[in-house]
N, C-alpha and C positions, 0 to 999 in steps of 0.2 A: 417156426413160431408155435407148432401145434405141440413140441416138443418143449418146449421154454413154458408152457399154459400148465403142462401133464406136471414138472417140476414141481413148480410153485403150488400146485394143488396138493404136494404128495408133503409140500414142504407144511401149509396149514394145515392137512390133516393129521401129520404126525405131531405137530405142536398138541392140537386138539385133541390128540388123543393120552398124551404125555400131560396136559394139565388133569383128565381125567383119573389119572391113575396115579396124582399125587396129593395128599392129603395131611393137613393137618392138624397134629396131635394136642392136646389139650393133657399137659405136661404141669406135674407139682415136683418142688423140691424136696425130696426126701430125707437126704443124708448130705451131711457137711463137716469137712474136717479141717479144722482149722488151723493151717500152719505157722509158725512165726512170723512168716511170711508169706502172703497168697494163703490161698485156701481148694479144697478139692470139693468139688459142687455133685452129686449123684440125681437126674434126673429120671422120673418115673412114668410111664403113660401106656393105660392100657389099648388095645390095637384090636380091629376086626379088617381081616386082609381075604381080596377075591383071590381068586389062583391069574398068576401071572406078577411082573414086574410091576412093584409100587414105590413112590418116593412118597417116605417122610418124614415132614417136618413139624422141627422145635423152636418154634418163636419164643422169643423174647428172653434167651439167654446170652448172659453175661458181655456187653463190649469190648471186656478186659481179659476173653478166655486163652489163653495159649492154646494153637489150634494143631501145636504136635502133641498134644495132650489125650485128642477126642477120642474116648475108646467107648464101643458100644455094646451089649449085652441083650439077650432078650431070651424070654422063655415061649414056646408054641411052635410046629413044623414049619417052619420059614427057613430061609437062609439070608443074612446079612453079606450082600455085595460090597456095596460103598458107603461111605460117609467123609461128609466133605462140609465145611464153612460156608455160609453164603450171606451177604451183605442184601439187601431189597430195600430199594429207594422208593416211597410211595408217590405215585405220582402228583403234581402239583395240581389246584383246580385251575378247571379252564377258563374262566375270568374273575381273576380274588377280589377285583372292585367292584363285582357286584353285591359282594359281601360287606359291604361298608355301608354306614348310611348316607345320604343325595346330601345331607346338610354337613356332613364331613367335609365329604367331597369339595363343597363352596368354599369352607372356608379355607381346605387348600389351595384351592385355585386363588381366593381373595390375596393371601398373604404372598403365594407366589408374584402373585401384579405387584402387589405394594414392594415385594424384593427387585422386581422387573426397572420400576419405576426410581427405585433409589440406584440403582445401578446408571440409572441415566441420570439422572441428578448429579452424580456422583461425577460422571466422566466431562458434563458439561462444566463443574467446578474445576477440577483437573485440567480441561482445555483453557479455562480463563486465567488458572495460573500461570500456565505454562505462557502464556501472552504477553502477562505482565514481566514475566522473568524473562523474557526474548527480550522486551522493549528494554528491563533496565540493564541488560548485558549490552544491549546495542548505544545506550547514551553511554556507559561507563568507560566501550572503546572508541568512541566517536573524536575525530583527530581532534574536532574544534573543544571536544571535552579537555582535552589532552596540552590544550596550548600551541595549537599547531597550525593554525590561522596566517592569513598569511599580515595580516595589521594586529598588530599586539595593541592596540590605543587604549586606557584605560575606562573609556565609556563601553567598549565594545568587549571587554573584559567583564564589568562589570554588567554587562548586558547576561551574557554568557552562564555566568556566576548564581545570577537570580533564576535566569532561566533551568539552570541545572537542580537548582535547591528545590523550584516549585515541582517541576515534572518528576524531580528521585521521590518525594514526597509524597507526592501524588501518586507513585507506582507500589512507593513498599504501603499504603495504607489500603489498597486495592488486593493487594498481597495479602496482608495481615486478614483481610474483610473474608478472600477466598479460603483462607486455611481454617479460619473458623467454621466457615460451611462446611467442610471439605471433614472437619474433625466430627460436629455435629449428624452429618449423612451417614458416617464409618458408626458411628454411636446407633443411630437409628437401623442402621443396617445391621449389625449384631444382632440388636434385640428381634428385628424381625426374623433373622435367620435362625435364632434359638426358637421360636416362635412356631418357626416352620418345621423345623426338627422333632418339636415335642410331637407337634400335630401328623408327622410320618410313623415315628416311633408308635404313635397309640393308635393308627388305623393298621400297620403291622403286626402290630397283638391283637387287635381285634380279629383281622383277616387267618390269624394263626389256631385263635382259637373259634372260628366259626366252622374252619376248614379242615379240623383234628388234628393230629400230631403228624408231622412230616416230617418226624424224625426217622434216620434210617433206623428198619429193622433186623438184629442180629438173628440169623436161622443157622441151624445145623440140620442139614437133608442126609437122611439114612436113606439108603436104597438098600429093597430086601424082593425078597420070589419067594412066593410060595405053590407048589402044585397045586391045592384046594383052597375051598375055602378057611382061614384057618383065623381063633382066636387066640390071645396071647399079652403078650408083658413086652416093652420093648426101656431101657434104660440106657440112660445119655450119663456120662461122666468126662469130667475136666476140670483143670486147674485153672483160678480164676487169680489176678492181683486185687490188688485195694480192697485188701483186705490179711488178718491176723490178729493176734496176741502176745499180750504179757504178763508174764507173772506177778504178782504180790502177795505177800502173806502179812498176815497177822501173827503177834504173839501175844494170846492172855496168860497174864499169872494169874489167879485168884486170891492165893495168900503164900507164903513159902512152906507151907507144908503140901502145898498141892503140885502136878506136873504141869509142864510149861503146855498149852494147847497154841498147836502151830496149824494155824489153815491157810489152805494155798487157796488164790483166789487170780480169775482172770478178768481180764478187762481186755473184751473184745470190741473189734469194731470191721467192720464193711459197708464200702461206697461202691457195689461190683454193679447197681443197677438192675438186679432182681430179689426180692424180699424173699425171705428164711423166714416163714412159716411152720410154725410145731414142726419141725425137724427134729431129725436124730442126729444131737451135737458129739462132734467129740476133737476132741483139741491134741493138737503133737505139738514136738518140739522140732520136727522135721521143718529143714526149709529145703523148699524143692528149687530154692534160686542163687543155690550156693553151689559155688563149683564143684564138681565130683573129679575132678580132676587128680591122680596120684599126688601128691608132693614131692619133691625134690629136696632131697637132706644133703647140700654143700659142707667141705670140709671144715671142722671146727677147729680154729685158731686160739691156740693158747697166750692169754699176755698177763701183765699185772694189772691187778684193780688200783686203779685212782679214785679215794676216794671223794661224792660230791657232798657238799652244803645243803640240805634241806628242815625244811622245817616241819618239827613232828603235827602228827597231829591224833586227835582221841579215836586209837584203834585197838582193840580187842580181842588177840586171836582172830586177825583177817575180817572183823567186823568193825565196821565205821558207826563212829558212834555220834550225836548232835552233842554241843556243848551243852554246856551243865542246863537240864531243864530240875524245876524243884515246880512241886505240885502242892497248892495251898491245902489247909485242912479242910478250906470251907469246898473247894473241889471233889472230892471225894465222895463224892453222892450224900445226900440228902434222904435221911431215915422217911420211910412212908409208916403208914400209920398200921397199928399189929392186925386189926382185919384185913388189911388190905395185904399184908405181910403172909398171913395166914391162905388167903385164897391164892398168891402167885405160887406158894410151895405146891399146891393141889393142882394146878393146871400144867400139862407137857409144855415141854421145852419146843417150839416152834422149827419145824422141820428148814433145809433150805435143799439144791442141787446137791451139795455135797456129801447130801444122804443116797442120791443116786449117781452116782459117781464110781467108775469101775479104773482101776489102774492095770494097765499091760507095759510090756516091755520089750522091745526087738534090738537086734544087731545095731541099731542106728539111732533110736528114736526114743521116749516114750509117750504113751498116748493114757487121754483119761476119755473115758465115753461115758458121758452121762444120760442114764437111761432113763429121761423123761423128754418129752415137746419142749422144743426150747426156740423163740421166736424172735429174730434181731433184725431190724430193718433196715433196707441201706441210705444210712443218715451220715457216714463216715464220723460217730459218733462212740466213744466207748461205752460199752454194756459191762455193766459186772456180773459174773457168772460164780458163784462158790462151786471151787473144784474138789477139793479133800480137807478134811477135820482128822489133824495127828497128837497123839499124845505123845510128850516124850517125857523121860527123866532128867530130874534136874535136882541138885541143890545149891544151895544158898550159901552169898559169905556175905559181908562189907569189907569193902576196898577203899583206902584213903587215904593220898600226897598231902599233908598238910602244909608241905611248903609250895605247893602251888594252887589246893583249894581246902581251906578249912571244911569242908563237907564231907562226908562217908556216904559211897555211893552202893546202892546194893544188888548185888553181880548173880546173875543163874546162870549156874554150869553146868550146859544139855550133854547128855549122853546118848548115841546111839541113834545121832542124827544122820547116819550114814549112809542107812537101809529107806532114806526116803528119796533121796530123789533129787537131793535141793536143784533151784536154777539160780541165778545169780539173779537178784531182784530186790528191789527194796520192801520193807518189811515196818510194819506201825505196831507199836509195844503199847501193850494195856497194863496197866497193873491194879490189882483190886476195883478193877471197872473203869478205872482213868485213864484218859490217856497221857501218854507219859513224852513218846519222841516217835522220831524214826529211826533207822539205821541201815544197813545195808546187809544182807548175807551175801557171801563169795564162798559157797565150798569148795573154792579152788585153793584157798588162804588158809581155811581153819584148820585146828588141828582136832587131833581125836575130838576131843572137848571145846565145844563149841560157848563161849561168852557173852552175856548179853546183858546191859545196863538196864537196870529200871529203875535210875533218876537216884537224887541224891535223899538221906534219909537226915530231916534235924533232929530225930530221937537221939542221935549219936553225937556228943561233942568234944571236940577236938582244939587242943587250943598248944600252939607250936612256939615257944619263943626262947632269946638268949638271956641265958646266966650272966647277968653282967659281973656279979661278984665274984663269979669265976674266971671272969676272963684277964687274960697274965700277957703281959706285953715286957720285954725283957732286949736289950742287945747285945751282945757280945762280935768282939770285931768288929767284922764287914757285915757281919749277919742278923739281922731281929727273928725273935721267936714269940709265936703269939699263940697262944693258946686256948679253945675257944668251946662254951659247955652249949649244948642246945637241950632244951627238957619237953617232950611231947604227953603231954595230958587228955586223957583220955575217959568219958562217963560215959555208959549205957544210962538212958533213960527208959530205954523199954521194959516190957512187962514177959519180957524173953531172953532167953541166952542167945547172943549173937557170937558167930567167928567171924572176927578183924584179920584183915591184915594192911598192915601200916607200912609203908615204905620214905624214907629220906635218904639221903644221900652226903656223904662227904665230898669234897673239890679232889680234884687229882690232878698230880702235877702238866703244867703244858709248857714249861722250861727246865732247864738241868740245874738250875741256879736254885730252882723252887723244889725244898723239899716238905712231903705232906707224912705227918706220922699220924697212925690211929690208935687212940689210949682204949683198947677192948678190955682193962680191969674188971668194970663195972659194965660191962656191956652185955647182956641177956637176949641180942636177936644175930641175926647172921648178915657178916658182913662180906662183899666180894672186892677183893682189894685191887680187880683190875679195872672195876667199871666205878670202885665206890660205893656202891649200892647198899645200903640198908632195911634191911628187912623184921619185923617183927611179925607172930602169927599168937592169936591170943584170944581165948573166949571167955567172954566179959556175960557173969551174973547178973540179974537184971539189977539197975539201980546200983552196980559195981564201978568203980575208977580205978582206972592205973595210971600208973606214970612211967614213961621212958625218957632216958636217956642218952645221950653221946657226945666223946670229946677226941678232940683232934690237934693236934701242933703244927702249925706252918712254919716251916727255915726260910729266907728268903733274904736277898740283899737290900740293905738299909737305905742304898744310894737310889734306889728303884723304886718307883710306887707299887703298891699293890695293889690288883685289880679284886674283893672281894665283895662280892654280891650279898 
């Protein structure tokens, strides 16, 4: 016994002396890096340690941390032991109902009766059913019901007959009487029971918040030794989820004599459960939750291409483009007045992050650290962050199908978008301050030269139709021949030299019966005889017209319709 006493004393003192020589830290976030997926969290807290073994702890980080992540650092004569996760359950109060008000309280217990009391109501309706439906199963088998009597006489018949009609009557309207109750009580009984729900649910909140947060606490316990007394620096780091980034850029034109301005922009967000305070941001393209795994390169099988059916659509050099957007005149901004014009040229151009914004580049990754306080709360909500502001070279044409849209759209051809970095991301085109569409960048698609629409231009008019007086319809044999002129017209209205480039196309045979000739006489653009394609490339004076043209002869059997568009 006296031995079992010495234990337990040795066991409280060592607790006692183990809570004394652990303490906690009062820890800010300093540095955050934010990966495309998850993010890496740097925690910071200065430290005054006695000589000997001390635990300590970082409350109140992250729920979501990966805890083969937790790596620790520190500056001052210590040594770092251990570090470990730890969950801390606060304890609950010792009576939450005294946390409520006495008139709450009543009116729980009231509604509880009133639920007490329908509950009996209810079962006593239920047992009288149940009564009535005993007696009319028992007349329904009853022999004498049944004609089974041992006198059939018809007064005794007729005795039987009345008696059965008054009594079924009498039971199903007893019946009918009790389901009403029965539906009525089920009614009352709901409402009391929501009733009683509300009134649990909001002495719950109350109780919750009288009695503070009794939600678990996430800690991370560093255990460190020091010989002396000693001051110092100790830092917490780890990879957190729910949280990341994604790219979008912008593209201003200003006018076509100016370079395309390309700004990369993020849109972050974190739900991790500890607030980003003036931190030191910086964002990768690293995701640390993507397998690192070698791949595995199986042997490549040669076959034939079958080719499939699809339907085009408006792409550009790997960029996807929105259908046809046209931007009115009266959009285009709205002239201010010349003082007012006068003082915005005298005031600087308003700064954003993208002025502190540093770009690096590793084996795997790149990263931008932008070198200001940058603050995102966790609301799992996107923040916009301006990452970089790129100039590039560009020039300018018009592009325009006038058999599939009478409009001239006007095309910037980037150079020397290679040395930036792109990601795959969508991207919103301004042109002379408007906006114009969106589109997509893929530098996995484009090629040297990168294309980009900025909407279609009505200075340009194009007007596409057939020569009927040219067209020659002839048979000979088996075979018709039809001959057929198309004339493409073309004005600059602007107050500038524009380059066009026009493209049409002739039909190309898709039977052997069907043959297509091209009259290139009079033909001044370049034609390709395997795809059909037509091409004109032409720079139009301002307030200049042209006109083009081309003609073609179809052979084809007479006996056969012709499918032409």
């Amino acid at each position: 016994m006296k031995k079992i006493i010495i234990y337990l004393l040795v066991i409280v003192y060592s607790q006692k002396l183990m809570a004394q020589n652990q303490k906690e830290l009062k820890s800010t976030v300093k540095e955050v890096t934010v990966f495309t997926n998850g993010a890496q969290v740097t925690r910071t807290a200065g430290i005054n340690l006695q000589a000997g073994t001390t635990e300590l702890v970082f409350e109140g980080v992250s729920p979501y941390l990966n805890i083969a992540s937790l790596q620790t650092s520190g500056r001052g004569n210590f040594i770092i032991l251990d570090t470990k996760h730890n969950v801390k359950y606060p304890e609950p109060p010792e009576n939450p109902e005294l946390l409520i008000p006495q008139s709450l309280q009543n009116k729980i217990i009231a509604v509880q009766d009133s639920l007490t009391e329908l509950s009996y109501d209810l079962d006593a309706v239920k047992d009288r059913r149940d009564l009535f439906t005993n007696q009319k199963n028992m007349l329904a088998i009853n022999p004498l019901m049944k004609g089974g009597a041992s006198s059939d006489s018809l007064p005794v018949l007729k005795d039987v007959m009345d008696f059965y009609q008054n009594k079924m009557s009498a039971i199903n309207a007893e019946l009918q009487k009790a389901r009403k109750e029965e539906a009525k009580l089920n009614y009352q009984k709901t409402l009391v029971q929501k009733r009683l729900n509300d009134l649990i649910e909001y002495k719950n909140r109350l109780i919750a918040e009288k009695s503070g947060n009794n939600e678990a606490v996430n800690q991370v316990i560093v255990t460190v030794s020091a010989k002396e007394t000693v001051t110092g620096s100790l830092s917490l780091t780890y990879i957190t989820s729910n949280a990341g980034w994604a790219p979008s850029y912008d593209i201003r034109v200003k006018d076509i004599d100016a370079p395309v301005a390309l700004s990369l922009k993020a849109n972050v967000y974190q739900n991790t459960g500890e607030e980003w305070n003036n931190v030191k941001l910086t964002l990768s393209t690293n995701n640390p939750y993507k397998n690192n795994t070698k791949p595995y390169l199986p042997p490549w099988y040669l076959t034939y291409y079958m080719p499939v059916s699809y339907s085009t659509s408006n792409m550009i050099s790997g960029v996807q483009l929105n259908s046809k957007l046209e931007v009115p005149a009266q959009m285009r901004g709205s002239r201010t007045d010349e003082d007012m014009s006068v003082l915005n040229k005298s005031l600087p151009m308003a700064g954003s992050t993208a002025d502190y914004t540093t770009q690096s580049q590793n084996m795997t990754s790149i990263e931008y650290a932008i070198d200001m306080p940058y603050s995102i709360p966790t609301d799992g909500k996107q923040h916009l962050v301006a990452v970089l502001d790129n100039s590039i070279s560009a020039s300018y044409m018009h592009y325009a199908v006038p058999k599939m849209d009478k409009d001239a759209y006007l095309i910037a051809k980037l150079t020397g978008w290679e040395d930036l970095n792109l990601m795959n991301a969508k991207a919103n085109i301004y042109f002379e301050g408007t906006y114009i569409g969106e589109t997509m960048i893929n530098p996995n698609l484009v090629n040297d030269t990168m294309e980009i629409s900025l909407g279609s231009d009505k200075s340009i008019v194009i007007n596409r139709k057939k020569l009927k007086d040219k067209v020659k319809e002839q048979t000979m044999g088996n075979y018709s021949f039809k001959t057929i002129t198309m004339e493409i017209s073309v004005r600059n209205s602007k107050n500038a030299v524009v380059d066009l480039t026009l493209e049409d196309q002739i039909p190309i045979s898709g039977d052997k019966d069907i043959k297509i000739t091209f009259n290139d006489e009079n033909f001044n653009g370049n034609y390709n005889e395997n795809t059909g394609m037509l091409n004109w490339k032409m720079k139009l004076k301002p307030k200049e017209s042209k006109i083009v043209s081309f003609t073609y002869t179809i052979k084809y059997d007479s006996s056969k319709p012709l499918l032409l568009k």
